[in-house]
Structure formats: C-alpha cells, structure tokens
C-alpha positions in Angstrom: -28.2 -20.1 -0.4 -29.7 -21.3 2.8 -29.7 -20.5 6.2 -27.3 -23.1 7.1 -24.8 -22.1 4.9 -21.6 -20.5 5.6 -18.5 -19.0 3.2 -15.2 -18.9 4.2 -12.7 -16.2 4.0 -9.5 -16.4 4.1 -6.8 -13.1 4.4 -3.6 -13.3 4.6 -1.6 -9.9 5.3 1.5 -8.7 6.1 1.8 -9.9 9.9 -1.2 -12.2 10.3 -3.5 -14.5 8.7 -6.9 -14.6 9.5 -10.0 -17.0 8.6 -14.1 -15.3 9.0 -17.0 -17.8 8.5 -19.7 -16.0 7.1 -23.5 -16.8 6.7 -25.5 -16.3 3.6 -26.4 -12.7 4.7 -22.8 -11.7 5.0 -23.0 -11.9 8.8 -19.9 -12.6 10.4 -20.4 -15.9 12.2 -16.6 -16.2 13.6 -13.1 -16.1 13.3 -9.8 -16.8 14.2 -6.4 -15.2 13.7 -2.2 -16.7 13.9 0.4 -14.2 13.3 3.0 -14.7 10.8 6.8 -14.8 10.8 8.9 -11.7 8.8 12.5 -11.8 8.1 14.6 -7.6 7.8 17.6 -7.5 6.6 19.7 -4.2 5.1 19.3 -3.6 1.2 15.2 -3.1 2.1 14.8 -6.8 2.0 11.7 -8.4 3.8 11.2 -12.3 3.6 8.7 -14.6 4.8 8.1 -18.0 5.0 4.8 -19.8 2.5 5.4 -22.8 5.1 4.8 -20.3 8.1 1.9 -18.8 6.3 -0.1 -21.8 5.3 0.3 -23.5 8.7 -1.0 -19.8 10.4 -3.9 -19.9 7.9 -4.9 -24.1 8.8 -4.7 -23.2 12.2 -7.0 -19.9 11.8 -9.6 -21.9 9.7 -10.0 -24.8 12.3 -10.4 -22.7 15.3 -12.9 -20.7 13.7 -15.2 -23.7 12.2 -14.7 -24.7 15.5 -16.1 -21.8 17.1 -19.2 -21.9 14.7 -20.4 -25.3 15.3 -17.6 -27.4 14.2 -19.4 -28.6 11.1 -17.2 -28.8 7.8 -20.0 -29.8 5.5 -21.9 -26.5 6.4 -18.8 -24.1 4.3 -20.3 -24.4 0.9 -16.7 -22.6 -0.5 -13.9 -20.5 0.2 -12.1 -17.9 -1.1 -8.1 -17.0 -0.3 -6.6 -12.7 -0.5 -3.0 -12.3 0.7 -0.6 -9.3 -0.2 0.7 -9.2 -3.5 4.3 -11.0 -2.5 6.3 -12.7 -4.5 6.3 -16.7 -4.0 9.3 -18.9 -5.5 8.1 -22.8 -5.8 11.0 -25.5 -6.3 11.1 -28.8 -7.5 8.3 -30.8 -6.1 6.4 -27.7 -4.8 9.4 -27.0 -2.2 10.5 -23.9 -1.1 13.1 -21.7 -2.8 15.6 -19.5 -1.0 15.0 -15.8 -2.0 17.9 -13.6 -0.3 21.0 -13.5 0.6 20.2 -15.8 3.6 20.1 -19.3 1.3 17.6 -20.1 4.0 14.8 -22.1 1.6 12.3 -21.4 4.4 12.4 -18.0 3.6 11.3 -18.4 -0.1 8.9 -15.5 -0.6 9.6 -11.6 -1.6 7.4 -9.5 0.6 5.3 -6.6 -1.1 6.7 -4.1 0.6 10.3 -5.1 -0.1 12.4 -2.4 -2.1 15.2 -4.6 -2.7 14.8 -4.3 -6.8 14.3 -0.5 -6.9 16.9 -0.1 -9.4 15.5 -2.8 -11.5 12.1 -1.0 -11.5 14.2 2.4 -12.9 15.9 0.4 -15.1 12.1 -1.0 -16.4 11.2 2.4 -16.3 13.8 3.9 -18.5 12.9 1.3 -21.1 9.5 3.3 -21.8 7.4 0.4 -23.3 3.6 0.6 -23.8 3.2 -1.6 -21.2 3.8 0.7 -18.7 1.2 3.1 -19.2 -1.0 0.1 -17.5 0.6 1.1 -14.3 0.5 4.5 -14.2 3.6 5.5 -16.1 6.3 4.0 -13.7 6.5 0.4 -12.2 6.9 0.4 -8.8 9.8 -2.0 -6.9 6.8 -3.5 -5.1 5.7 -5.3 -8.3 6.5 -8.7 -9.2 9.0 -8.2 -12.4 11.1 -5.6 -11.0 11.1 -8.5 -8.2 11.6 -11.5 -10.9 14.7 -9.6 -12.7 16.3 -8.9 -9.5 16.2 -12.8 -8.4 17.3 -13.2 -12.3 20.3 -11.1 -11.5 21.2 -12.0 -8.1 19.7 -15.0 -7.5 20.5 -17.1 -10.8 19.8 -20.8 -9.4 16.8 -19.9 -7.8 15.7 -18.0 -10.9 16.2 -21.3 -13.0 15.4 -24.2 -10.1 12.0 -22.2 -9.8 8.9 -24.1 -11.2 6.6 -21.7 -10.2 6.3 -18.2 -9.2 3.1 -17.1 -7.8 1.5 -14.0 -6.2 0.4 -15.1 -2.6 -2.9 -15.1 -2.9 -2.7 -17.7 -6.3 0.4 -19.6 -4.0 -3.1 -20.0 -1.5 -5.3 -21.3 -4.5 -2.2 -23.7 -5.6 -2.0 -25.3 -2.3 -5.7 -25.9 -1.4 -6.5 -27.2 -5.0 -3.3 -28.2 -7.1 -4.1 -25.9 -9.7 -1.7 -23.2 -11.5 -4.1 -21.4 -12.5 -3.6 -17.7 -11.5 -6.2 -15.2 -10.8 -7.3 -11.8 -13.3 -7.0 -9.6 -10.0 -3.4 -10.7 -9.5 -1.4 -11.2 -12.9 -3.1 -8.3 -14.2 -2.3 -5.4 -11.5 1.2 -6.9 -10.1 2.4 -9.2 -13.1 1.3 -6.7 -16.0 -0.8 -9.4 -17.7 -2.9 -7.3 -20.1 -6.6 -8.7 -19.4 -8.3 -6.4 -21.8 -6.2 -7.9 -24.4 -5.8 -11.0 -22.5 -2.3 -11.8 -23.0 0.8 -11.2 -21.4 3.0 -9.2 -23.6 6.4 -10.9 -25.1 7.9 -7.8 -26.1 7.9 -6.6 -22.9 9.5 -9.4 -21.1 11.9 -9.3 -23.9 12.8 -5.8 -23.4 13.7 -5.6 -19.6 15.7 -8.6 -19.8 12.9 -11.3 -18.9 12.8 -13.6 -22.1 12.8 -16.6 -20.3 9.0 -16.6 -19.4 8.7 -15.4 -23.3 10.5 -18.0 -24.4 8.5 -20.4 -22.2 4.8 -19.3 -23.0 4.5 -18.0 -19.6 4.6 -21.2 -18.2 5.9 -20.5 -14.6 3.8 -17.5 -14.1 0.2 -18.2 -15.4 -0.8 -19.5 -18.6 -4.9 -20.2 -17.3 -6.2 -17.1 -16.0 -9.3 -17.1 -13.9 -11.8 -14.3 -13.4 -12.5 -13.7 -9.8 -14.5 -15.6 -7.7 -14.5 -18.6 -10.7 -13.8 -21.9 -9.7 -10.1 -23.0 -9.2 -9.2 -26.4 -10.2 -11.4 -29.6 -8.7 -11.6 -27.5 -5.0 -10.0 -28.3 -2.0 -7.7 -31.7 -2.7 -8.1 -34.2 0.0 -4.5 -33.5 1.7 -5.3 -29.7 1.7 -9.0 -30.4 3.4 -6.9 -32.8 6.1 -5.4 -29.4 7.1 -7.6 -27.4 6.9 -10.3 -29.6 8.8 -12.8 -28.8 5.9 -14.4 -31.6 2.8 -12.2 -32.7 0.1 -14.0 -30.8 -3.0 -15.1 -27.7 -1.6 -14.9 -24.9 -4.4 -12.7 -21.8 -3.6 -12.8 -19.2 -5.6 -10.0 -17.4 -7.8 -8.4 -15.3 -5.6 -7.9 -11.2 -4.8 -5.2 -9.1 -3.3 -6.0 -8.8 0.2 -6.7 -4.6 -0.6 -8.9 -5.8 -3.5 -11.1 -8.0 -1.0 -12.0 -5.4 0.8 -13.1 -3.4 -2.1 -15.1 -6.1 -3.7 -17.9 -5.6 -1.4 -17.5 -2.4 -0.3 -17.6 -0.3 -4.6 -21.2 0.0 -4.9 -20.9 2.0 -8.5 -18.9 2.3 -11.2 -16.9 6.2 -10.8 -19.0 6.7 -7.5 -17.1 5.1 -4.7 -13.5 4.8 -3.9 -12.8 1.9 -1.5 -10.0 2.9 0.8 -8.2 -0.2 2.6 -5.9 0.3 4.9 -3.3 -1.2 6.7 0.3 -1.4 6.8 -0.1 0.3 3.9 -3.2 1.7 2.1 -5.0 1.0 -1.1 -7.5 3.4 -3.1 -9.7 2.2 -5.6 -12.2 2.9 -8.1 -13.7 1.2 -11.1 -15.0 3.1 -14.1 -16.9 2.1 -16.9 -14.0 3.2 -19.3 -10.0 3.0 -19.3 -9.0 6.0 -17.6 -5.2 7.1 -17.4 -4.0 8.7 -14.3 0.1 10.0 -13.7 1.2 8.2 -10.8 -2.0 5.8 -10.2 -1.9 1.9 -11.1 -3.6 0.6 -13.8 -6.2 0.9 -15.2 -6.8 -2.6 -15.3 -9.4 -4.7 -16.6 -11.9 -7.1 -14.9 -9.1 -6.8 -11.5 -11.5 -6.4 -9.0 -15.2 -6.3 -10.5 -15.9 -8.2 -14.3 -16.3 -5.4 -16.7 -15.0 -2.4 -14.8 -11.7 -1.2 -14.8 -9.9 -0.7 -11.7 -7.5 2.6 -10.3 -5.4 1.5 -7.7 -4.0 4.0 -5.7 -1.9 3.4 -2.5 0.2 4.7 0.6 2.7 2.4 0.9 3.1 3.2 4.7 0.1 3.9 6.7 -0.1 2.0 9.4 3.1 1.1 9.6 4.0 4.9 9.1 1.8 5.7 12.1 3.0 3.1 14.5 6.8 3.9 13.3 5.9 7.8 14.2 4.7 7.7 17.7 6.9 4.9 18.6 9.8 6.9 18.0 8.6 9.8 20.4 9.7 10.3 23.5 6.6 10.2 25.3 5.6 7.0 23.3 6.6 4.3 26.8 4.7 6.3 29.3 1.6 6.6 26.9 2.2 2.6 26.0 2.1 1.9 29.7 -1.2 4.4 30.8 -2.5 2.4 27.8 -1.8 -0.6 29.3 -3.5 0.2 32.4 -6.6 0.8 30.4 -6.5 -2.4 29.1 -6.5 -0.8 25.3 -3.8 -0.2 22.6 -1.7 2.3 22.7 -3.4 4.3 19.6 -7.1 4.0 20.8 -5.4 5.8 24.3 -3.9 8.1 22.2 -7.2 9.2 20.3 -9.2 9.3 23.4 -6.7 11.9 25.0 -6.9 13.4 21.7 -11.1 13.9 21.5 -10.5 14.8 25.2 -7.9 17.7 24.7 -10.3 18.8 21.3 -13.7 18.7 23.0 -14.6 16.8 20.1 -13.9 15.0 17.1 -13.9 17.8 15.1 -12.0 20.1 16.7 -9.2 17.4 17.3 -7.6 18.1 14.4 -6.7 21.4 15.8 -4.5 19.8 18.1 -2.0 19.9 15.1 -2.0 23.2 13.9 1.8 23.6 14.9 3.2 20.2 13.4 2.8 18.5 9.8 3.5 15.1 8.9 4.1 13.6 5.7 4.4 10.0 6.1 6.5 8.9 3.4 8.6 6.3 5.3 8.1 3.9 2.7 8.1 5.9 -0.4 5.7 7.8 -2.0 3.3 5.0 -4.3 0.5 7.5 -5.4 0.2 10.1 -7.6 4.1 10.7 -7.4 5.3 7.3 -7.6 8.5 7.9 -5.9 9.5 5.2 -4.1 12.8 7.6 -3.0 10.8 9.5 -1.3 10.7 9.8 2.9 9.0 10.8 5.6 9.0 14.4 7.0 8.1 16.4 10.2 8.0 19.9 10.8 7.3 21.3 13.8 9.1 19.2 16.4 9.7 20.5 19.9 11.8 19.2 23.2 8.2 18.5 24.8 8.4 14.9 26.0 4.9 14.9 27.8 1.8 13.3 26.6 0.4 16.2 25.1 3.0 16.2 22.8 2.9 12.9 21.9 -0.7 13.2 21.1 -0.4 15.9 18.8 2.0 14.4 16.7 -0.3 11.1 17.0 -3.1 13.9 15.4 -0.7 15.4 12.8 -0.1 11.9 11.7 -4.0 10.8 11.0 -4.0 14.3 9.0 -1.0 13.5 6.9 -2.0 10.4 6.2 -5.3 11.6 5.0 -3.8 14.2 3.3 -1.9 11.2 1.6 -5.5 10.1 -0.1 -6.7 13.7 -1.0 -3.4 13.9 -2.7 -4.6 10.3 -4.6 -8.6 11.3 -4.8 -7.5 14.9 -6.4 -5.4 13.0 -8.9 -8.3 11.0 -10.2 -11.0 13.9 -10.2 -8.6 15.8 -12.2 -9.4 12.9 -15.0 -12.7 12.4 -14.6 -13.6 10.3 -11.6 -16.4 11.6 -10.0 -16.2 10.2 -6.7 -18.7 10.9 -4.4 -17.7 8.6 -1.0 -15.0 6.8 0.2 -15.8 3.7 2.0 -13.1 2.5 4.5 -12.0 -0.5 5.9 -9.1 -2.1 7.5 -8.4 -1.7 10.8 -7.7 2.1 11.4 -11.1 2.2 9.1 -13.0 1.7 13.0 -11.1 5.2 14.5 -13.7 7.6 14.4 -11.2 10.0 15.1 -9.5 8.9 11.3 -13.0 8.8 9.7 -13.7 12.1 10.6 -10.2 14.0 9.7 -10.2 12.1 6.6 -13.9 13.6 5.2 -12.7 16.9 6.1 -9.3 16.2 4.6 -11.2 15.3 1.5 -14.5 17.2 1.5 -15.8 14.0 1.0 -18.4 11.5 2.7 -16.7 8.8 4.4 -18.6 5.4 4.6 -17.7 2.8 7.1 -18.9 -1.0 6.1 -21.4 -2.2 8.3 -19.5 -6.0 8.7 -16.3 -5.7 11.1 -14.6 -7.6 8.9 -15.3 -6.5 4.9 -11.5 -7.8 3.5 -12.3 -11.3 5.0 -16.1 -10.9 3.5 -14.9 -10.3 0.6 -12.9 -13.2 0.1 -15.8 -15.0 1.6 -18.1 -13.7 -1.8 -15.6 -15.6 -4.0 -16.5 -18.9 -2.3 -20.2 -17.5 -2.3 -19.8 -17.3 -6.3 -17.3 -20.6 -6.8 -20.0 -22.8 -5.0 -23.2 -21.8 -7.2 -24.5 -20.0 -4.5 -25.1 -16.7 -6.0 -24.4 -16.4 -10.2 -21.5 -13.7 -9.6 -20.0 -10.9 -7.6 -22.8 -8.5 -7.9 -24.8 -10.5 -6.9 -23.1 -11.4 -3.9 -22.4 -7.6 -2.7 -26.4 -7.2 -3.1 -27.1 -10.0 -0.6 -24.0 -9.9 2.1 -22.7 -6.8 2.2 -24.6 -3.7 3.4 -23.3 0.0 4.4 -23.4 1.5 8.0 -21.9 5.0 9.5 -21.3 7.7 7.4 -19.5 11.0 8.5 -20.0 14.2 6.2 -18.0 17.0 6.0 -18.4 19.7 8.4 -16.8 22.5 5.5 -16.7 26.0 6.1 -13.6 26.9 9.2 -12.9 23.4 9.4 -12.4 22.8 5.7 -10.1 26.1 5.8 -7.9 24.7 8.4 -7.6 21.4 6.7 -6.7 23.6 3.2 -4.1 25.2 5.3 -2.4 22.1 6.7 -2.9 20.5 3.1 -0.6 23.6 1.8 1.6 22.9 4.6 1.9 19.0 3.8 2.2 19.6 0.2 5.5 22.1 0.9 7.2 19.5 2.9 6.9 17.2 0.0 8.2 19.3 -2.2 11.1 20.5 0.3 11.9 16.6 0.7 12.3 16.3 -2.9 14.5 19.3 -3.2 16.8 18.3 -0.4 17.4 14.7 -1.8 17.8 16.6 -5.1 20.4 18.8 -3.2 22.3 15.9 -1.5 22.8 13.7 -4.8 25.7 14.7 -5.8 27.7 15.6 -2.7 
C-alpha cells in the first residue's frame, strides 16, 4: 500500500446504497449515498428493482471519487456487500419478474420478505441434516424457501431464470461478468456446505428443488470464492464506464452487508460478537470450532473470516421496529416537528429529551420502568426462530404528551437490547465466551443505545473508531483482491482500529435491567400463548 492509495466500498442495504473511499490506513476519505426504490404488497411481499440498485450504487461511486480528488487510477480495488436478497437473472442478463405484479423491473426478493413462510415449514418438517447448519429451522428470509416458492408460484420465471444470485454476488456479476458466487453468501443463505465444500443434492432433492441437482448447481454457483479473492478479470470495461473507475480494477468476492461490518470489527476468535444493526440486526461470532446453537444460524465455515466458523444471530426488526413504534404514537408529529426545528432527526430529539428527563445516560433507562417492548414486528429470527411471532407492548397509557412518547422511545432501545441478551445468552450457554460486543450500523452512534445495551448485557460495548465500518469492510476486500495486503487479517491489523467503549455500571442498574429482562421475556411468552390460543378459533 501507499499513501496514495484508496479502496473502495461499496454497501448496498435495504433503502440505500452507499459508496466510502478509503485510504490505506482505513481512513474514510469520502462518500456518497442514493436511496433505493422498494415495492409492499399483502402476502409480506417486498420487491426491488437490480436496475434501480446498480444505477443508485454508479451514481454513489462517482460523486464520491469525485469528492476525493476525482482520480480513478488512485482506487487500487473494490469490494461490493448488499442484503442477502434474492436476484432472478433472465435471458441475456435481463430482469425477471418476481411477484404477482409481472413487472420485470421488479425482479428481486427482498431479505426481509416472508412471502415463502410456509415453504420454509414445509423445509422444516422435512428434518434433513442440512438444517442443523442453520440452527435447526430455515428461516423464510433464506434463499430456498424463496427459490421453491418462485418454483411453485412463479413457474416461468423459475425456468426462464439463468441465474439466481444473492445481491451482493448480483454486484460482483455486473462489475466483472463472472458467476462466481462468494463463500460468505452461498454458504449462510444458500446452505452451500463450505466445510465440505459442496452443495448437497439430497437436500435439494428432498424439499422439492431437483432442478439445481439435476443441473450441477449451475444457476446458483458452481465456483465459489473465499472472501476478499479476486472475482473474474475485475471491473469489465462497460461496468468501469458507469462507474467512472479503470477497466481491470480487482473487486473482491463479496459479503452480506451485516458480515462487512463484522469483518473488521471481530478481533478474536470466541471473544467478540460484532453487532450490526439496521433495519434489522445481525450478531456474530467466529470460533475456532463448529459450535451448534438452537435457534442461531450456522455455524458456517470460512463465511466471514477463512478458518473460523461463523454464529449469526439476528433481530429481524430493529430499526425498522423502532421507527414503526414511535411513529405509531400519538405524540410522534409534534416530537417530528420540535425535531425539525432543531434541525435533527426525530430519534436523536427523542434521546436528548430522554438523557434530559434521566439526568443521565444511565439513569435513562428508568424512564421505562412502567412500559416493556418486545419488538417482534418482524418475527422473532434468534434463539427462537419464530418468524410467527409479533411485537408486544405492555404498559400503554392515554398520555399523548412528549413525555410519553419518550418513554416508549426508551422502552424500545431496552427491548431491543434485550433482543441480543436473549441471542448473547444463547451462545454462552454453548460455550462462547464473549467478552465485548462491538457495534456498528447506524443506531451503533446513540450513546443512549450503547449504554442500555452493556447493561442489558453485562457486557462491554465497543464502538469502531471509523464512522463507517460496513463500507470499510467491504473496502478490505478490495484491499486483499488488489495485492495490497496478503489477506483479511491482515487488512483488519492495518485499517481498522477500535475507539469508545462503555462498561457496565452493574450493581442497581443491572437489577433493574434483570427486572425489565423478566418482564420482556413474559411478554414473549404471553405472545406465544395467545397466538397458541387464537389458532383454532
């Protein structure tokens, strides 16, 4: 590496994508964002566009090369993370409609759709090995749940289909022409078996998915990659024209967006879990052996550092959950609009009344001594893998002021973080010693959420010292594809570094937050005993 270098990241999520150009010290030099189009429609679909997405991440990548100078023969590589969705390629490389629209524009499967939930239990009832590599269960937000609903429902699509591609390996098809998927992807959303490396034919046989069998994988991934390894010839010349970067620049196989902010941010194997979150949140840890936790993804092999295996836990709604919470409250406008005035969002106003009505950070958590949240709204991924399950509140009043709003705003950071002690308890129970939990995301920069969530936990809480650690590490994988540094670990050393980190207060404060954790844990059994109740009526 030299000074003058810089790596490219690129992250694509679930409403934006976003470019960072990084120098060889893992210094964020600049970046550029474009949102992204999403399509709702009953029967929990959610559809986007890979046309949408790839012109929202050119358009990202020139403004921020741009903004750092302008020079395209400075990014030595590149590396792409997007959501694990589902991407259906056509004839030619065109798009495929995916829903009941028929609209080809909208020709991928979302992550968080749940429109193949009874596929998954019908996976699920089969019992085979395979599923013991995901906890037990598939979840509806994996891509062959996804694949045998489109089989099912959406028959010429299923056959016209070419390709299907995670996101993220969609990314590495576009900018380099090659089909080659990445380890981190086939392995923790596609059940590719890395350890063994293979996919396994008796599987897809069972649940009704011979066809890729029959096929030798073909449409889903014969070459696999390990991460950060070079994908094809780098950038073609037509993808560098949009992108405004040099025909031949490497990129690197690809990650899951979650998984890109954990590459830099694990610094030992069983030490650290690496807590993403966004719309929903991810929490993982690598171990030096397989380990088999109920309810928890995996473990995988080589998905996120060579070597390791990975756990991957998640909430599938956090963010999402929160922002769904308090803008359902009555007090939510006139809070929005004092926000406003402040020239902030409407949750940073919300956690500064917060700290102000606490006296401190601490003590905010107080605030929510009379209501409990669990934020379910999307299911319950980890440890109960119950994608069924909902959200629940207890404790609702007819206060309307903004007090009350920013209690339940309070109540919702501490059942969200109850969500992950529910997740980090799970894997201590079989032997995960974690000793931190290194955030990122963007609620990771509330200090308010850092500090509930080490008390939630009775664990240290470690906040990256980049802004931007999911678009660093996609930026390592162009750091390893170019040469630049021999591999991953050797990246982290050089470009990624740690910053703030908030200890647990214990004693009162950890009795309170066992109290609430009681309270939460209740409510999620009550939910389940209600739904239980209402079946057969």
């Amino acid at each position: 590496m030299t000074a003058n270098d810089l790596f490219l990241g690129v992250d694509v999520g679930t409403g934006s994508a976003r470019a960072g150009l990084f120098d060889a010290a893992g210094r964020l030099v600049a970046t550029a964002k474009r949102p992204i189009r999403m399509w709702r429609e009953p029967g929990e679909i959610v559809e986007q566009s890979s046309a949408d997405i790839w012109r929202a991440v050119c358009e990202s990548v020139r403004e921020a090369l741009a903004a750092a100078g302008g020079d395209p023969a400075r990014v030595r590589g590149l590396g792409f993370d997007a959501t694990c969705s589902l991407v259906a390629v056509g004839p030619g490389g065109g798009p495929l409609a995916v829903g009941p629209s028929n609209d080809a524009q909208r020709d991928i499967v979302v992550w968080m759709d749940h429109r193949a939930i009874a596929e998954a239990e019908r996976i699920n009832a089969t019992g085979h090995p395979v599923l013991q590599y995901v906890g037990g269960r598939i979840s509806p937000e994996m891509e062959t749940p996804k694949l045998l609903w489109l089989k099912e429902n959406k028959p010429d699509t299923f056959a016209a289909a070419e390709h299907f591609f995670d996101l993220a390996d969609y990314l590495s098809w576009r900018a380099t022409g090659s089909t080659a998927r990445s380890v981190c992807t086939i392995t923790c959303k596609w059940t590719y078996l890395a350890h063994e490396g293979r996919w396994d034919e008796d599987y897809f046989r069972t649940i009704g998915l011979s066809e890729f069998a029959d096929e030798g994988f073909a449409r889903i991934g014969r070459e696999v990659l390990d991460i950060g390894e070079p994908v094809g010839a780098g950038l073609t010349a037509e993808a560098a024209a949009d992108l405004g970067l040099v025909a031949g620049t490497p990129v690197g196989a690809a990650l899951i967006d979650a998984h890109a902010g954990g590459v830099g941010t694990v610094s030992g194997v069983g030490r650290d879990l690496a807590l993403i979150m966004g719309t929903s949140a991810c929490a993982m840890a690598v171990t030096a052996d397989a380990t088999f936790v109920e309810g928890v993804w995996g473990p995988y092999f080589g998905a996120m550092l060579p070597g390791a295996w990975l756990l991957e836990g998640g909430q599938s709604g956090y963010g999402a959950a929160l922002d769904h919470l308090v803008g359902s409250h009555p007090g939510f406008v006139a809070a929005q609009d004092a926000a406003t005035r402040e020239g902030r969002g409407v949750l940073d106003h919300l956690e500064a009344r917060a700290v102000a009505l606490g006296g401190s950070l601490e003590a905010a958590a107080r605030l929510a001594a009379a209501i409990h949240v669990v934020p379910d709204h999307l299911g319950n991924r980890s440890p109960h893998a119950d994608p069924h399950a909902t959200g629940t509140v207890s404790g609702l009043t007819l206060a309307a002021d903004e007090d009350a709003i920013v209690r339940l705003f309070v109540a919702g950071l501490c059942g969200l973080s109850y969500g992950t002690r529910d997740i980090v308890e799970a894997m201590r129970g079989k032997g995960v010693a974690l000793e931190r939990i290194v955030v990122s995301g963007g609620a990771s920069r509330s200090p308010l959420l850092r500090r509930i969530l080490a008390e939630a936990t009775g664990t240290a809480v470690v906040l990256p010292e980049t802004p931007e650690p999911v678009l660093l590490g996609s930026a390592m994988l162009g750091a390893v594809a170019s040469g630049a540094v021999p591999d991953l670990a050797s990246a982290a050393s050089r470009m990624c570094r740690a910053g703030e980190t908030v200890e647990p207060a214990g004693g009162e404060t950890a009795r309170f937050h066992a109290a609430k954790f009681e309270a939460y844990r209740a409510l999620q059994a009550a939910e389940r005993r209600t739904r239980a109740a209402m079946a057969g009526a």
